[in-house]
PyMOL commands that place a pseudoatom at each C-alpha (Angstrom):
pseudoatom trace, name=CA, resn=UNK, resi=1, chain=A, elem=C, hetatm=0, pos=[0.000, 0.000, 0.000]
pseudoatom trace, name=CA, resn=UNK, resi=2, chain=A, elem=C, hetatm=0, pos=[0.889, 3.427, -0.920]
pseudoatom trace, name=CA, resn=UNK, resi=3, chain=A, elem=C, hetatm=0, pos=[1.503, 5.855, 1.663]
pseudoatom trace, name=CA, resn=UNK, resi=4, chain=A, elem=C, hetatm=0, pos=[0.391, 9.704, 0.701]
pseudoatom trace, name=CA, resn=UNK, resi=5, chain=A, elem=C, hetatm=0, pos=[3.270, 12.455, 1.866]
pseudoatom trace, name=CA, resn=UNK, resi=6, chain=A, elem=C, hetatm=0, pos=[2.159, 15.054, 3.765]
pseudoatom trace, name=CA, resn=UNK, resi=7, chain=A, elem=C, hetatm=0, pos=[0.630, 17.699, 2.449]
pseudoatom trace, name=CA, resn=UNK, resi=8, chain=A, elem=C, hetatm=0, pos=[2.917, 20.111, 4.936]
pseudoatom trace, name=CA, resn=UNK, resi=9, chain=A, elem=C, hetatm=0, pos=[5.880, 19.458, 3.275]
pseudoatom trace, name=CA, resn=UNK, resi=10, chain=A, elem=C, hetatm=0, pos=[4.782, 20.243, -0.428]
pseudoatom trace, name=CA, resn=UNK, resi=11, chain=A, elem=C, hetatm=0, pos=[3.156, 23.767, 0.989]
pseudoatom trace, name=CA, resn=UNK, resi=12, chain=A, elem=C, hetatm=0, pos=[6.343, 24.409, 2.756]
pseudoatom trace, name=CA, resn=UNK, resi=13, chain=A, elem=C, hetatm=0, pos=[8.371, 23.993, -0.604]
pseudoatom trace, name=CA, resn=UNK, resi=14, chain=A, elem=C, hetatm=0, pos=[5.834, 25.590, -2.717]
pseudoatom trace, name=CA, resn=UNK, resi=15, chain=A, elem=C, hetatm=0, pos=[6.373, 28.595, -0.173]
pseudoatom trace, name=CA, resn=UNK, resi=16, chain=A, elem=C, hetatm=0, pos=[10.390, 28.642, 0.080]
pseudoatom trace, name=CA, resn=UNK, resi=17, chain=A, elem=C, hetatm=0, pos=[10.179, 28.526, -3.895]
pseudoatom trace, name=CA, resn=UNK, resi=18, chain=A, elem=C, hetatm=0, pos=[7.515, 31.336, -4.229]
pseudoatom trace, name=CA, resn=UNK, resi=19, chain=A, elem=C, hetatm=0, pos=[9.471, 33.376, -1.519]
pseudoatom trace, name=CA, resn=UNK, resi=20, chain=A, elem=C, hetatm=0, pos=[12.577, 32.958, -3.695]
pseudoatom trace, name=CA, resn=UNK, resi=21, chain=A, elem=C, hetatm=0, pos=[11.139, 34.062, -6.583]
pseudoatom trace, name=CA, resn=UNK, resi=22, chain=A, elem=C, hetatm=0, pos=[9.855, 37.287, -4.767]
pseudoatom trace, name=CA, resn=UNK, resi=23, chain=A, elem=C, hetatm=0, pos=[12.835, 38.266, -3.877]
pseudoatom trace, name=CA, resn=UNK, resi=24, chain=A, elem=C, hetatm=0, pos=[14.539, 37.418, -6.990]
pseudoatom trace, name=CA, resn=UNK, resi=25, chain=A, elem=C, hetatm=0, pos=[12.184, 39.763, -8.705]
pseudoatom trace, name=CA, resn=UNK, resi=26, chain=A, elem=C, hetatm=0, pos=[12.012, 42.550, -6.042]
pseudoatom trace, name=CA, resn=UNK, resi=27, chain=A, elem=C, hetatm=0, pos=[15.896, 42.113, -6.232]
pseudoatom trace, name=CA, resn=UNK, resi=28, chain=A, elem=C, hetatm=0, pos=[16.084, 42.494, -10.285]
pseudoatom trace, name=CA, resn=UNK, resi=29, chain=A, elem=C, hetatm=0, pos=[13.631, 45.439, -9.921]
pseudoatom trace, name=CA, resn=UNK, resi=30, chain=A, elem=C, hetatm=0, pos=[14.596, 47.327, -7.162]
pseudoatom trace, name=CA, resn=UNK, resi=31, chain=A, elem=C, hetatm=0, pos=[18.432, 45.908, -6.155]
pseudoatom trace, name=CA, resn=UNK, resi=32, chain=A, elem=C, hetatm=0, pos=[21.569, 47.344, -6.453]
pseudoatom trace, name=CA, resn=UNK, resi=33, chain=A, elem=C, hetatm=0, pos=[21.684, 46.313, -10.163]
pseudoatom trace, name=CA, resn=UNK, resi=34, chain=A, elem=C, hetatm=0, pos=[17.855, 46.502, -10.621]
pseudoatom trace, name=CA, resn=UNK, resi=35, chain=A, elem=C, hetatm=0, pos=[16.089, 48.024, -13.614]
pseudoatom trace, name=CA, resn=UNK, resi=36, chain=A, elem=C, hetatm=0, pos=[15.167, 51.478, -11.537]
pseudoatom trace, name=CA, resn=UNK, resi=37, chain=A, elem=C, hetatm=0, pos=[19.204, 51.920, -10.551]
pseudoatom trace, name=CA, resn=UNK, resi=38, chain=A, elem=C, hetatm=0, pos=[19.790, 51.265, -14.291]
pseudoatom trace, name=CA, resn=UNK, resi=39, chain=A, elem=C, hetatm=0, pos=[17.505, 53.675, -15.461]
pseudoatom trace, name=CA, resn=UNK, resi=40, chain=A, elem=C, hetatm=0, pos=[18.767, 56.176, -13.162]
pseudoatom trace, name=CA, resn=UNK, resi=41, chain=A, elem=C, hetatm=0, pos=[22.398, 55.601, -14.142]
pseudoatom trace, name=CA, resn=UNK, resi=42, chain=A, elem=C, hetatm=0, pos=[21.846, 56.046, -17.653]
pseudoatom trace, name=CA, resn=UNK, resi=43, chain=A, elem=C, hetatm=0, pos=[20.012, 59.319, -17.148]
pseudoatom trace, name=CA, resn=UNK, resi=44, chain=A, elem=C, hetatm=0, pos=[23.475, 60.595, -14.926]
pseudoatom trace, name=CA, resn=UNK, resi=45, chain=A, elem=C, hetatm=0, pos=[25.537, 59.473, -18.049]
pseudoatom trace, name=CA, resn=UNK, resi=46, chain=A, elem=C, hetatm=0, pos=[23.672, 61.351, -20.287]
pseudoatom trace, name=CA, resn=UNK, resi=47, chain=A, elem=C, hetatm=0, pos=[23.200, 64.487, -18.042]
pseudoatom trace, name=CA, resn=UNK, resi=48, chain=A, elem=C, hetatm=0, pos=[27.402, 63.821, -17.292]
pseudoatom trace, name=CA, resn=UNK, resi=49, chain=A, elem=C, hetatm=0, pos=[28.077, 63.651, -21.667]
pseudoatom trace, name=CA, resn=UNK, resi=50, chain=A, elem=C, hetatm=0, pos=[26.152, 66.637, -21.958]
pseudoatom trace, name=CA, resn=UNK, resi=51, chain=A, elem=C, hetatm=0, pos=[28.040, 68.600, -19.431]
pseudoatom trace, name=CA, resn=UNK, resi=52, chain=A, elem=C, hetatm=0, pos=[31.024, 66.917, -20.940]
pseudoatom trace, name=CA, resn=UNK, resi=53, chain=A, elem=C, hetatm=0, pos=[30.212, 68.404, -24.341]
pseudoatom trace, name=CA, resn=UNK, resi=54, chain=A, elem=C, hetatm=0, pos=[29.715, 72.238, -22.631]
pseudoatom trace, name=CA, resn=UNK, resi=55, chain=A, elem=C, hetatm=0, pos=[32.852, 71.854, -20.911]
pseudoatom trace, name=CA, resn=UNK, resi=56, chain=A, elem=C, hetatm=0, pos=[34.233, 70.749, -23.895]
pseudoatom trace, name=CA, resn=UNK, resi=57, chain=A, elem=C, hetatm=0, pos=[33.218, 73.629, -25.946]
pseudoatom trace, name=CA, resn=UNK, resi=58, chain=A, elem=C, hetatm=0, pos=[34.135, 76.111, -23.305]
pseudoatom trace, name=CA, resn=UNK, resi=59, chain=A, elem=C, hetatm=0, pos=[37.605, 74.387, -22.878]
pseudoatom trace, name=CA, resn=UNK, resi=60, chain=A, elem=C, hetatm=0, pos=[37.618, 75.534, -27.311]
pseudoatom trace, name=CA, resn=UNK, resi=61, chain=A, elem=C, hetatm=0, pos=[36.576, 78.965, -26.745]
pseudoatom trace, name=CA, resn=UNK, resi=62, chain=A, elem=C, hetatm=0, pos=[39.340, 79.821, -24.083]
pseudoatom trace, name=CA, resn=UNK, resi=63, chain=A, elem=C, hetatm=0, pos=[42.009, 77.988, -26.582]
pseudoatom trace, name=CA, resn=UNK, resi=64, chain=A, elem=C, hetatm=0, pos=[40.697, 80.460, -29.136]
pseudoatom trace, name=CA, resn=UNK, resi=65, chain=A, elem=C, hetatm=0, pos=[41.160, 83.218, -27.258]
pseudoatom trace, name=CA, resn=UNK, resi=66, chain=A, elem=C, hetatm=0, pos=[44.341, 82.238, -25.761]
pseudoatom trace, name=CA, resn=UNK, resi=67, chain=A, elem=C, hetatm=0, pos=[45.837, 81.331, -29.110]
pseudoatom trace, name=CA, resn=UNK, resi=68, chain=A, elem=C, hetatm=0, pos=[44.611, 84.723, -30.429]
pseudoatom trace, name=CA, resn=UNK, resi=69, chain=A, elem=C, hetatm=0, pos=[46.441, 86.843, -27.744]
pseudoatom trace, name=CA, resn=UNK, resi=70, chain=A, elem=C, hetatm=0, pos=[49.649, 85.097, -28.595]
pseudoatom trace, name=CA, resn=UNK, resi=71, chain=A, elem=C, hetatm=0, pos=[52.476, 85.853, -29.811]
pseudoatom trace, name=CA, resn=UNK, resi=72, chain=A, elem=C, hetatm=0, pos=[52.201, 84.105, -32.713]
pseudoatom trace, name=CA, resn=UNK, resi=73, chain=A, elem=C, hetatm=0, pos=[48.872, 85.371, -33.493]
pseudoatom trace, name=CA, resn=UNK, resi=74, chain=A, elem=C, hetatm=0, pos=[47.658, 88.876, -32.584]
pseudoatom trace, name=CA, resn=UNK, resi=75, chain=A, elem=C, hetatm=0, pos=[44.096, 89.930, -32.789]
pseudoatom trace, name=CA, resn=UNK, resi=76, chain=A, elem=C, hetatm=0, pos=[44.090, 93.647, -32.843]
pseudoatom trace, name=CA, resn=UNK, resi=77, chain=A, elem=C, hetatm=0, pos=[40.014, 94.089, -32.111]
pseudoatom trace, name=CA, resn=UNK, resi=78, chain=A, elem=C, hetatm=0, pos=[40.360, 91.275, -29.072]
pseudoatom trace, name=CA, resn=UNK, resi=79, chain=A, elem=C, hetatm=0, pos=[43.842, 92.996, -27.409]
pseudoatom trace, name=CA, resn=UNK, resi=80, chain=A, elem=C, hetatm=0, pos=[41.701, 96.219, -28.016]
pseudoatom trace, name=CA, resn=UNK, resi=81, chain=A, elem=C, hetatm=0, pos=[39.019, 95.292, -26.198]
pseudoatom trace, name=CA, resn=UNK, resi=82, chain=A, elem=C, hetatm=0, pos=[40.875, 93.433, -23.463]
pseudoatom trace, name=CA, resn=UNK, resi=83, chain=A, elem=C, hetatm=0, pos=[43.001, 96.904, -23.121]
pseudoatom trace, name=CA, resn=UNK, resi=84, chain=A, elem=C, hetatm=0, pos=[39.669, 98.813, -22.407]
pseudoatom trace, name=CA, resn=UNK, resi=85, chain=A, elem=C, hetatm=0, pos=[37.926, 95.989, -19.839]
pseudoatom trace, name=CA, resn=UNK, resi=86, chain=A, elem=C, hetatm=0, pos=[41.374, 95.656, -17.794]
pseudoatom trace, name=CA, resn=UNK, resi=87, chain=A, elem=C, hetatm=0, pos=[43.247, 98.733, -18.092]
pseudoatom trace, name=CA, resn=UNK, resi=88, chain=A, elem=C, hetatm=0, pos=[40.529, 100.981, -18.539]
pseudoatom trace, name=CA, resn=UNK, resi=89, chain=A, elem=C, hetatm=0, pos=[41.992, 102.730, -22.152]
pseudoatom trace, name=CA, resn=UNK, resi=90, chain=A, elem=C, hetatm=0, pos=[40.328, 104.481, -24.735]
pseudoatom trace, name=CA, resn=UNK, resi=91, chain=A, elem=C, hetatm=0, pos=[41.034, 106.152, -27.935]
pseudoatom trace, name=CA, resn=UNK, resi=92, chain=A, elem=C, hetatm=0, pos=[41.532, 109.861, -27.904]
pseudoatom trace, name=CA, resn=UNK, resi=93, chain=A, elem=C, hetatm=0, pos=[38.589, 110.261, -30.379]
pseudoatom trace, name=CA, resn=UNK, resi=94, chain=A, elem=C, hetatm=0, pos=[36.309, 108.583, -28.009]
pseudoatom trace, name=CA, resn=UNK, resi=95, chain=A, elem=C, hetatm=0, pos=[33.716, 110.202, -25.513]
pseudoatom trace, name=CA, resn=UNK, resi=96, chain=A, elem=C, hetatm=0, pos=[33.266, 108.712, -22.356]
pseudoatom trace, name=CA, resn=UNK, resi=97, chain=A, elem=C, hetatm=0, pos=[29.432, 108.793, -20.956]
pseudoatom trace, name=CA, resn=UNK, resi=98, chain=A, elem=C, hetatm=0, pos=[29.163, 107.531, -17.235]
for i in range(1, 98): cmd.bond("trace and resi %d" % i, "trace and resi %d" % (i + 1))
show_as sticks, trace
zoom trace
């Protein structure tokens, strides 16, 4: 004769394997390497590239103006107008209204 197994000891694995799977999908939802903390990441690198890319083009405006102030290359209009912001020149022609 055949005996029947408890029915405890299926309900206790069917509940160790569905409390496993819970939190092996909480963990690839909300973990440390979850789908939100992916998303978020990726929004940081592309907030990050962007201000890469500003920094970047500020970096080639300063190399423009440094490269035009040297010695190699003089820009008349820019050393005239850093002459008037720094030393506080002016022509002799000019009139100054304050």
């Amino acid at each position: 004769m055949r005996q029947n197994r408890p029915a405890i000891g299926v309900a206790l694995y069917s509940g160790a394997v569905l409390v496993l799977g819970g939190y092996f999908a909480f963990a690839a939802v909300q973990g440390e390497f979850g789908l939100f903390n992916r998303i978020q990441i990726e929004a940081e690198a592309a907030e990050l590239r962007a201000r890469r890319d500003a920094l970047a083009d500020e970096l080639a405006r300063y190399e423009n103006r440094t490269r035009r102030l040297s010695d190699d290359f003089l820009d008349l209009e820019l050393l005239d107008q850093q002459a008037r912001d720094v030393l506080g020149l002016m022509r002799p022609d000019e009139i100054v209204i304050r």
